[in-house]
C-alpha positions as CSV (number, residue, x, y, z in Angstrom):
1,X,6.0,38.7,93.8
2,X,5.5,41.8,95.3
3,X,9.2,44.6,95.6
4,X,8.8,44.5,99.6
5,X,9.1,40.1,99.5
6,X,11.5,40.3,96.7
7,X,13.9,42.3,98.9
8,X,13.2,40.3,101.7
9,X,13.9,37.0,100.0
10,X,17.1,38.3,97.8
11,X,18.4,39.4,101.5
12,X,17.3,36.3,102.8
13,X,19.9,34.6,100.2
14,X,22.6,37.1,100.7
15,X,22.6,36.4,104.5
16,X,22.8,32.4,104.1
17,X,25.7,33.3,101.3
18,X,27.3,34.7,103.9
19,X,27.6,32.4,106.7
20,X,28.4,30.1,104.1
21,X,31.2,31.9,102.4
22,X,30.1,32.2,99.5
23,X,29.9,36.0,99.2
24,X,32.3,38.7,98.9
25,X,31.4,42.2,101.1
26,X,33.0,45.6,99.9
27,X,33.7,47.3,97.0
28,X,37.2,46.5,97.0
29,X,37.1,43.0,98.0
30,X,34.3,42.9,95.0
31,X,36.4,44.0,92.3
32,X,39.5,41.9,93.3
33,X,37.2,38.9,93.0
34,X,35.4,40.2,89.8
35,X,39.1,40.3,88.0
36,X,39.7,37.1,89.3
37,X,36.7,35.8,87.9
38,X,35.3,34.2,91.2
39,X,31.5,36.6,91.0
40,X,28.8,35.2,89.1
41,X,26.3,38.0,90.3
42,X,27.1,41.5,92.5
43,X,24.4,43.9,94.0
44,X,25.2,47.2,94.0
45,X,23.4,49.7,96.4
46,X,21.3,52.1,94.7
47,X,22.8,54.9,97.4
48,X,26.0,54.2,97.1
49,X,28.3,57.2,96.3
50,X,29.5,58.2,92.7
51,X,33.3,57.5,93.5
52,X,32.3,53.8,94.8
53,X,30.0,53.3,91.8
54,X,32.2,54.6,89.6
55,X,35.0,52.2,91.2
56,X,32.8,49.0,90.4
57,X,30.6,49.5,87.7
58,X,32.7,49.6,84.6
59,X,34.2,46.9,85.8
60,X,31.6,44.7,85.7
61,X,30.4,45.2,82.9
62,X,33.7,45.3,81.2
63,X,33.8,41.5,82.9
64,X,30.3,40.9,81.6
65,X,29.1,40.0,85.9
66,X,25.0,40.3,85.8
67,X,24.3,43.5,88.5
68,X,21.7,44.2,90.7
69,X,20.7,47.3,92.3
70,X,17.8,47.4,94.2
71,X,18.6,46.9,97.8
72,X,20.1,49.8,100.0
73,X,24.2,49.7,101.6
74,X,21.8,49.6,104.8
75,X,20.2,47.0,103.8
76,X,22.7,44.8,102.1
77,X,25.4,45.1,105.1
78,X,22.5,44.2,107.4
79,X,22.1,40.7,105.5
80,X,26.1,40.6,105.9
81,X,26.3,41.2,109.6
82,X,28.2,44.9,108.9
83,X,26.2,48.5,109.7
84,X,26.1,49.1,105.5
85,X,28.0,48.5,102.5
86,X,27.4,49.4,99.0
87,X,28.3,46.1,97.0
88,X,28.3,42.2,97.9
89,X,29.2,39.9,95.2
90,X,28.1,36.1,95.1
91,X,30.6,33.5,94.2
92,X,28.7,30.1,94.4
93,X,27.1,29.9,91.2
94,X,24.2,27.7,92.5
95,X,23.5,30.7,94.9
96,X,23.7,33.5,92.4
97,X,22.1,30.6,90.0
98,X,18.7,31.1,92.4
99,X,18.9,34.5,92.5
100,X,18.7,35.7,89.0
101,X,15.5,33.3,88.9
102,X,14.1,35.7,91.5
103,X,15.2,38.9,90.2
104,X,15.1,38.0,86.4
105,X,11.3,37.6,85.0
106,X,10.3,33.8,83.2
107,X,12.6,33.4,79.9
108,X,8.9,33.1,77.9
109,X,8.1,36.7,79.6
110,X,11.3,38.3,78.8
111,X,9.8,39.7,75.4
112,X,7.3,42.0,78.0
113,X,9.1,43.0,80.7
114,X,12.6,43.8,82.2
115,X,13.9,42.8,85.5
116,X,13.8,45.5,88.5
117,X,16.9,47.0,88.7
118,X,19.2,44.7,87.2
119,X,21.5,46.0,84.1
């Protein structure tokens, strides 16, 4: 699958996690779900500033929540219905579940390649 239909799809997801409630938009609202260990899998913008990064980041890992960052804060608060924002986290674990399939190569391939942007 091809960057441009990854996106597409991964917003695709984020969109329907959305209207279903089953997302969490904001950096803030992100983190306070992260410690309360409601997010199974976050996607960070690639653009977002330092300070927001910085705000996020460590904290995930720290809480061991599989990131993504390959979709832009335009990009991302599109699929959310906002203008931008730089981090949406999933919290239905069947969604985020489906997502990592899309964004994480076949477990037999893992040995040859890495996943696109994820950490």
């Amino acid at each position: 699958m091809d960057a441009p239909e990854l996106d597409r799809k991964l917003l695709g997801l984020i969109g329907l996690g959305a209207r279903a409630r089953n997302v969490v938009v904001g950096v803030e609202r992100v983190r306070d779900a992260v410690r309360r260990g409601k997010v199974k899998l976050v996607f960070v913008a690639p653009d977002a500033s330092e300070n927001s990064r910085d705000k996020v980041l460590p904290l995930l890992l720290a809480k061991r929540v599989r990131v993504y960052e390959g979709l832009s804060a335009e990009a991302l608060g599109q699929a959310v219905g906002k203008e931008s924002t730089v981090a949406v986290g999933v919290t239905d674990a069947a969604l985020a579940s489906g997502m990592r399939r899309l964004v994480e190569p076949d477990r037999r391939d893992a040995r040859n390649s890495s996943p696109r942007g994820t950490r």
